[in-house]
Every structure is written in C-alpha cells, then in structure tokens.
C-alpha positions in Angstrom: 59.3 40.1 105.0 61.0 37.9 102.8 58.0 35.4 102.0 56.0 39.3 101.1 59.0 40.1 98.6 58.7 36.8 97.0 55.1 37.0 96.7 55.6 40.3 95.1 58.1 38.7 92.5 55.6 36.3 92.1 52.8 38.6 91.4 54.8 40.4 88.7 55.8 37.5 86.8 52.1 36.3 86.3 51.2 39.4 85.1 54.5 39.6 82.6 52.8 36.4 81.7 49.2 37.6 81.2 50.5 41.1 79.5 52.8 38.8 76.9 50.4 36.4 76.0 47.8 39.7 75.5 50.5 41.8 73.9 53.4 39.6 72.7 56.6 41.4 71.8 57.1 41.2 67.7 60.8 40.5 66.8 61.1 39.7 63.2 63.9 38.4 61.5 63.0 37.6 58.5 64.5 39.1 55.4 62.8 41.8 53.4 60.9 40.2 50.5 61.9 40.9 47.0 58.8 41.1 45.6 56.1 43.2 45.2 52.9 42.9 47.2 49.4 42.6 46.1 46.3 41.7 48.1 43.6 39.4 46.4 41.7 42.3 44.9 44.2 43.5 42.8 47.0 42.0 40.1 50.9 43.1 39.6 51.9 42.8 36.2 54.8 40.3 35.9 57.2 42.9 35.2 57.3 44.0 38.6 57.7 40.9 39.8 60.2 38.8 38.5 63.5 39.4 40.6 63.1 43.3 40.0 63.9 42.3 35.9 61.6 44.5 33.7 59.6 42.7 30.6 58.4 44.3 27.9 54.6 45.0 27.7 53.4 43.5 24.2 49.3 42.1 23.0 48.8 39.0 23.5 46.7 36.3 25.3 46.8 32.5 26.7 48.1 29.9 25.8 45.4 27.7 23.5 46.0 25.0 21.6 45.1 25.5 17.5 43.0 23.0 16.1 43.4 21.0 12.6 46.2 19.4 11.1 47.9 23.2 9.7 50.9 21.7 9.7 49.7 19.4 7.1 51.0 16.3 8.9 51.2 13.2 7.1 51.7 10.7 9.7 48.4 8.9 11.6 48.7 10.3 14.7 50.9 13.0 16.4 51.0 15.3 19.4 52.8 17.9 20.8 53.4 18.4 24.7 54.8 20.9 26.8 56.9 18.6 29.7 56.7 21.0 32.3 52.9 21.4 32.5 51.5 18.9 30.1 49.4 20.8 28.0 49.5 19.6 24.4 50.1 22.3 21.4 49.2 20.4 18.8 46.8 17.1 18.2 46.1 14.7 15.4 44.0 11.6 16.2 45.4 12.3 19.7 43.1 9.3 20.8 43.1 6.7 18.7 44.2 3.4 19.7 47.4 2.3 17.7 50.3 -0.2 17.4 53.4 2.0 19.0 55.6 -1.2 18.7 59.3 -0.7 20.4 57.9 2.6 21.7 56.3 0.5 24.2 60.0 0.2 25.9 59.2 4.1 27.3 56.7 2.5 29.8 59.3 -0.5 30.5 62.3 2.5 31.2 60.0 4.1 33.7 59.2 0.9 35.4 63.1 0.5 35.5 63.9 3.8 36.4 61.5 3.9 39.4 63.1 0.9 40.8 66.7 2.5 40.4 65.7 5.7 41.8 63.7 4.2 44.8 66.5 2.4 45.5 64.5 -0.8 44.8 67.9 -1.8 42.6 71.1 -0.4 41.8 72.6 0.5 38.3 75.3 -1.4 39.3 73.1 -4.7 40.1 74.5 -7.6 37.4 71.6 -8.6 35.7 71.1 -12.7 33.7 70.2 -13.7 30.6 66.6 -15.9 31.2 65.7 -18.3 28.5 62.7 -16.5 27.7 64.8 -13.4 26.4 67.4 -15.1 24.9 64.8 -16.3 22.7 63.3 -13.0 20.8 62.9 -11.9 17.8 63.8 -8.3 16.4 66.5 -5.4 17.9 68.6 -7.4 20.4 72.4 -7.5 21.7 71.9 -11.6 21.6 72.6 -11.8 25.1 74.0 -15.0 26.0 72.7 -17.9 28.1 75.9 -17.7 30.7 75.8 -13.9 30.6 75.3 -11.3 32.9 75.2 -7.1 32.1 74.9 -4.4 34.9 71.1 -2.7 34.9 73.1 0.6 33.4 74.3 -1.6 30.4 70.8 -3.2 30.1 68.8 0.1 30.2 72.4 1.8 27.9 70.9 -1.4 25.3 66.7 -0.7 25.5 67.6 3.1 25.1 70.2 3.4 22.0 69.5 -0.2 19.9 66.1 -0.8 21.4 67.3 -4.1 22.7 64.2 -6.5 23.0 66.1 -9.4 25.3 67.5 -6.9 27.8 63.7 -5.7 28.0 63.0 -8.7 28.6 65.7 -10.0 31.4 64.7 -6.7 33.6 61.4 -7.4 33.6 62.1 -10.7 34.8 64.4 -9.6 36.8 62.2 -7.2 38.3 58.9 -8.9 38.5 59.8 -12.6 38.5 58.0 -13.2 34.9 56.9 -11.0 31.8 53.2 -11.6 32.6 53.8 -10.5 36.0 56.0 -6.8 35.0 53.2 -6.3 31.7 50.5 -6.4 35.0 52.8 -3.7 36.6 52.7 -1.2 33.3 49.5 -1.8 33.4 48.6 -0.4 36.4 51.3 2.3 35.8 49.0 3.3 32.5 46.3 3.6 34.7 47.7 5.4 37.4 48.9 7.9 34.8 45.4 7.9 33.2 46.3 6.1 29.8 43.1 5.6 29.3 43.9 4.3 25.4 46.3 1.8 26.5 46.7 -2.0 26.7 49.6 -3.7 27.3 50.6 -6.9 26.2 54.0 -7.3 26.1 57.1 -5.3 27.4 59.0 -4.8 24.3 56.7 -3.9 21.7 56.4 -6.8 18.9 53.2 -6.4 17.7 50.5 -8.1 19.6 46.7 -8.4 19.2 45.1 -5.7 21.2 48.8 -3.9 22.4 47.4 -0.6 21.8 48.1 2.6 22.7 47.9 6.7 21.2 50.2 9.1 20.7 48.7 11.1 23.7 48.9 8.1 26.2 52.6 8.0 24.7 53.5 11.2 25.8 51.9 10.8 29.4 54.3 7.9 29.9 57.4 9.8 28.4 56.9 13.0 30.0 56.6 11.2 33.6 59.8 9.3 32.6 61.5 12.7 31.5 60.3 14.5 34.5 60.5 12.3 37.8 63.2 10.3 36.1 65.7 12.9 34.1 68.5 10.9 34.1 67.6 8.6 31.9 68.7 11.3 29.4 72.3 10.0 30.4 71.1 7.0 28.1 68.9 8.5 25.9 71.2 10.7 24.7 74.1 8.5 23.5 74.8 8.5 19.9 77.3 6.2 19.3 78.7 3.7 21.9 79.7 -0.2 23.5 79.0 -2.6 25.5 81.3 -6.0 26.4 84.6 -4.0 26.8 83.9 -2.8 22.9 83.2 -5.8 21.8 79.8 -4.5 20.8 78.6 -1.5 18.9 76.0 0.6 19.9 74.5 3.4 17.4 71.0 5.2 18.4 68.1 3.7 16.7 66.6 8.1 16.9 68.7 9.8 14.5 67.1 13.3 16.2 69.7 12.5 19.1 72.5 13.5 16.5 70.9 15.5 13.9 68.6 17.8 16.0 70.3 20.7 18.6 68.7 20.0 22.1 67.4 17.1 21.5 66.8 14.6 25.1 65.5 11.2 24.0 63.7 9.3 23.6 62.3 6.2 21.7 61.7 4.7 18.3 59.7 2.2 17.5 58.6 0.0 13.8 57.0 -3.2 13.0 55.5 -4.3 9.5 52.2 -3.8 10.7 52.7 -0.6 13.7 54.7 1.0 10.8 57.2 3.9 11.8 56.5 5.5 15.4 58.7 7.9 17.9 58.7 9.5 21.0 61.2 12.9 20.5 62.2 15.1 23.5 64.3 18.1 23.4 64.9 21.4 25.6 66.1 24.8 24.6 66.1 27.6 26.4 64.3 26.6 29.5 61.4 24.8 27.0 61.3 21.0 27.2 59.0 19.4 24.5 57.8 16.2 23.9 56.6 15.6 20.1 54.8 11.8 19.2 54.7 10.5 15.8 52.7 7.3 15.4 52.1 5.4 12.0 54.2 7.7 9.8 54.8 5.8 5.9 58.3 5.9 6.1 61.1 6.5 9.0 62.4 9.5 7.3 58.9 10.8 7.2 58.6 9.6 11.5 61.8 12.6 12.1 61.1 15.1 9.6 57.5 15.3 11.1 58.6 15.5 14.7 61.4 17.7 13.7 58.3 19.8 12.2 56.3 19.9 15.8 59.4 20.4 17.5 60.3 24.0 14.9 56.5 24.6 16.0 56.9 24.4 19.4 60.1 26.7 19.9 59.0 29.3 17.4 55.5 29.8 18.5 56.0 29.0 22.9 58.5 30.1 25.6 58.6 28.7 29.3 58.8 31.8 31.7 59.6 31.1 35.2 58.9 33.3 38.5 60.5 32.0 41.2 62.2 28.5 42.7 61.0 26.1 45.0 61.1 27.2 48.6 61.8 31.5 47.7 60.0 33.9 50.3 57.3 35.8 48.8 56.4 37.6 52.1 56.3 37.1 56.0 53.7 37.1 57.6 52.6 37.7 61.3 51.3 34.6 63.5 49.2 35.3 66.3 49.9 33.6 69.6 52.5 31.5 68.3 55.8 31.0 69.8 57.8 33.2 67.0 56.2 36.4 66.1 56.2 35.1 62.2 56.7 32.4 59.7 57.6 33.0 56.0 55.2 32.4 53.1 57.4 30.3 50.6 56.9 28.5 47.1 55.6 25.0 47.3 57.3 24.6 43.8 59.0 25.9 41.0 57.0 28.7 39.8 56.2 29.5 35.9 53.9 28.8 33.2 53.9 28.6 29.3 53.5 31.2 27.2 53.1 32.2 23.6 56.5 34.1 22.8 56.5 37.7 22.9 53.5 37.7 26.0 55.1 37.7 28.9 55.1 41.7 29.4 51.3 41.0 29.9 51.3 38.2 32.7 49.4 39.6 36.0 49.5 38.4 38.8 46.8 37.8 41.1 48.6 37.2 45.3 46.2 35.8 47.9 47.8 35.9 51.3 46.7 36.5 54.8 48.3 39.0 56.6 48.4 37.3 59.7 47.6 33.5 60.7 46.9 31.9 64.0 49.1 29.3 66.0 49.5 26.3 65.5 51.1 26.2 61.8 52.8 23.4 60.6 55.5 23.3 57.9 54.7 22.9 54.6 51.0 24.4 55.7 49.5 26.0 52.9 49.1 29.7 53.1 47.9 31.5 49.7 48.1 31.5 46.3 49.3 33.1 43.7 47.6 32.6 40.2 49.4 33.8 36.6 47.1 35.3 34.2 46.9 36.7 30.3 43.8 38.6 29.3 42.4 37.6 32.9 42.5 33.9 32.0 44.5 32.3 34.3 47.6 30.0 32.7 49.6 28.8 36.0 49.5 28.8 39.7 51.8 28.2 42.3 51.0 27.7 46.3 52.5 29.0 49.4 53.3 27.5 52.4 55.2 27.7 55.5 58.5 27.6 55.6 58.7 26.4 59.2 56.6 25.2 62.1 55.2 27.7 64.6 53.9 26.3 67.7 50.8 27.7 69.9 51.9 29.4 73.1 51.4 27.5 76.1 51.4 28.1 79.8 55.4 26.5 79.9 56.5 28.3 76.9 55.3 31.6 77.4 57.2 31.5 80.4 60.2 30.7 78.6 58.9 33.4 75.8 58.8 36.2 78.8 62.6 35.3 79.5 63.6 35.6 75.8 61.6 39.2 75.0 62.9 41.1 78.2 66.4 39.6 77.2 66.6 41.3 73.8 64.7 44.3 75.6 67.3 44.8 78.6 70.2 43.5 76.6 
C-alpha cells in the first residue's frame, strides 16, 4: 500500500516536471520600462523617448561636416573634433604631414597615463633625473642630477611648462631608454590608426621625419581625454609649483585661463614647426577638441582655435538618451531558468546634433520579444539606431543584464519547488 502511494507521488512529480518544462510558470519581476516601445518596422520620434521629457519638433537634418576653409583660417592646418564620437566639424589640410613639435608630449601623456591607470605605476612613484634628460635643450624645470620628483609632479611639469627633461626621465623610466618608449608611441599611433605619423623623439624638438597632422593630433588627444580624463587635473592648472615653491609653474596654453570651459591640452613651437596647439574644452554636455598646426604667430595659434571652438558650440549640441546599463525593456526567455532577462544599454547612449534638431531624432528599436536559454550577460540583444531625415547619426546596443541558464533535468526540479511555492503560498 505504501510502496503504491509512493509510486503515485512519484508519478505526479514527473509529470509536474514534464507540464513545467512544457508550460513554465512566468513570474516577472522586472520593473516597468520607461520607455516607449517600437518594433523594427517602425521609428519613435525622440521626444517620446527621452525620460518622458518632450522636445520641440524643428527642420533639420544630420550632422555633416562643411567643406572649405569659411572660417577663413589662416593657420596650415586645423581640425575640429567632436570627443565623444570622433567626427570632425571642420578640416584644413587635415592630412598633411607636419612638424607638431612639443605637441608631441600628448602621445607621451597617454603613454604615461595608461601606465598610471593600469596600475602599471603609481602617481606617487618618485621618479630620477637620467643623464640623458638632464641634458636637453628647450622648456625644462632643469631637473637635477641627485633629484628625484613623484610621476604627478613630472606629468604636473610636461602638462603646464611643457617640461622636455621630465619627458624625458618617464620615458626612461618607463621603457628603460628613449629609443625603446618612441617604439612604444609608435605602435600606440598605429593602434589608433595615425596613419600620418612618425615618431622620433618623445618631446618634440624638431627632428627629420617627426611628422604628424592635425587629424592624427586629435586621435591621440581625444583617446587621452577620453580613456584618460584625469589628466585634466593637470591640464587644467593655470598657475602653480613644484619643490615646496621653490619653482614656478604658469601654463604654456593661455586658453586654460582666458577661455570658459576650457580642458587642456597642449602647446607646442619650434623655429621651424612654428606655433601648434591641441585645445579641449566642454560646455554643456559638448566636449571639443580644436588642432592648430603651423599658425604665423602664437597669438594667431589661440585666436584661431578660440574661432573652431565659437564654431563648434554655436553651430552643435551633444544630446544624450540614456546611461550605461538603463532597461529599455524585458523580455521573455524561453526554457530558461528565470522567466526573463532585461534588455539594457551597452553604453552611454547619444549622438551629435546640429542645435535646434533634436525634436526630429527617430528612433528605430530592434528587439526580440522573446530569446531562448542559454543567455549570457552582456549578450547582445537589439539595437537601437538614432536617425535625422532617415540618416542614421548614432547607435547604441543592448544586452543582457544578467545570465539566464537553460533548464535542465536537476533544475527544473528545483524550478517545480519554487513556482508551486509562490502558487500555494
């Protein structure tokens, strides 16, 4: 009698088994999304989208880059660059190979800055004075043969007085030898596809065949300014000292005091190079980087990035959609082990615009409604594409927010226990 009843019990749980893995309970507990949702035949204009804030339809269309030198530049070489997406604004002889002298020390920060950050070194790390830096020529603190600075004085140095023998002492200090770091931007340049550049040195006296262009230049800066952003900490300083006071510091980039927003980031001047920069500078959500290379004069070097800069904020704006790791929607998983998994920003999300647009951004959503176990976190979902005028200016990918295991004979046992809990609870 009782081996019958405990077949019976038996029975039944094989077929709660069978009927859960056929018909699994769906308990979602997921929050409601906040946005609206489109499939991938149709397009939500932006104002419906953005946290539930309305924008104001106006005409308009993509972003595209004018052409010709309209604002009568005088300089040899200049762009203008959006940091947050890279696309330039405004070009003159964006390619051409040119001396960029101390502005060479951007490529030398990053170097720096990817060993601090990677914990490769510490800002706190005393750096000496080799003899090969205590003997150059041009900007320098005259570091002495028995001294020592921290790598946040040295890089406090390169970044306000454009100090060629602490550029020096941290690439040996980094590298072993100058010939041995110069190999390392080198391969950098490359990686970043600086596909005008040579390097020669790591400080910027002029060198035959140390080339760059003024769009190679603001590659390297905007991957210092965006994987490395506190190196603004340095680039920012007006006026300080090093030595316990003993020595004065004032910014060689007179933008740092004289223009509102401004980030960074590097001059640079020889006899030959002539009068080069590198200026950053954020308002309102909008970072921009403007490069000047062979300007006449150095006055002439900041009143014409000073000029692409104006450009840039009057003409652009940066609008932004949602933040890194928001819910869009979630979504049902089939024969997983939770009933769903929430389709999340990869990234930040946003694109630039031409100011006054943003009223007509659409946006195109393509998301399942359902997936199938096994999905892994971080597994990419959908997308969801920004357009103007049905040209597409930004995208942004979703992915899992979690990991959702396939049900198996051992865990569907355990998920027949937990759905008759919450049932008979």
């Amino acid at each position: 009698m009782h081996k019958f009843r405990y077949n019976r019990i038996t029975y039944v749980f094989i077929i709660l088994i069978i009927l859960s893995f056929l018909f699994p309970f769906r308990f979602s507990f997921a929050t409601d999304s906040v946005y609206v949702w489109s499939t991938s035949s149709d397009t939500v204009p932006t104002s419906e989208l953005v946290s539930g804030r309305h924008i104001r339809r106006n005409t308009g269309g993509a972003t595209v880059t004018p052409t010709g030198n309209f604002l009568n530049l005088t300089s040899g070489a200049a762009v203008l660059m959006d940091q947050a997406t890279g696309k330039i604004l405004y070009e003159k002889n964006p390619h051409e190979q040119l001396r960029p002298a101390s502005v060479t020390k951007v490529m030398t920060l990053l170097l720096i800055m990817e060993a601090v950050d990677s914990g490769k070194i510490k800002l706190t790390d005393m750096v000496p004075c080799p003899p090969d830096a205590r003997a150059m020529g041009g900007s320098q603190i005259w570091l002495a043969e028995d001294e020592t600075l921290s790598v946040s004085d040295m890089l406090k140095a390169i970044c306000v007085v454009s100090a060629n023998d602490c550029a020096v002492a941290m690439a040996d200090y980094l590298a072993g030898s100058q010939d041995a770091f110069v190999a390392e931007m080198n391969a950098k340049a490359k990686e970043l596809g600086m596909n005008d550049t040579t390097f020669k040195n790591c400080h910027g006296i002029d060198e035959d065949a140390h080339v760059t262009s003024a769009y190679d230049i603001a590659l390297m800066s905007r991957e210092l300014l965006t994987k490395h952003p506190s190196i603004t900490k340095y680039t920012t300083i007006w006026m300080d000292t090093l030595r316990d006071g003993k020595s004065q510091l004032v910014n060689t980039n007179k933008l740092v005091r004289n223009y509102p927003g401004c980030t960074g980031l590097k001059t640079g001047s020889t006899s030959i190079a002539l009068y080069n920069l590198s200026a950053s500078a954020t308002r309102d959500n909008l970072s921009l980087i403007a490069v000047i290379m062979r300007a006449d004069t150095s006055d002439v070097r900041f009143s014409e990035a000073t000029k692409l800069l104006d450009y840039g904020f009057k003409t652009y704006e940066y609008c932004a959609f949602a933040k890194q790791g928001e819910t869009l929607k979630s979504i049902e998983v089939d024969k997983g082990t939770f009933p769903n998994v929430n389709a999340v920003y990869k990234s930040d999300s946003g694109t630039l615009i031409p100011k006054g647009t943003a009223g007509n951004i659409t946006t195109d959503i393509q998301l399942t409604d359902r997936v199938s176990a096994p999905v892994s976190k971080g597994q990419k979902l959908g997308e969801v594409k920004y357009m103007i005028d049905n040209q597409v200016v930004g995208a942004a990918d979703l992915v899992a927010d979690t990991a959702v295991k396939r049900l198996t004979l051992p865990n569907m046992a355990a998920r027949v226990f937990e759905n008759w809990f919450w049932v008979l609870r």
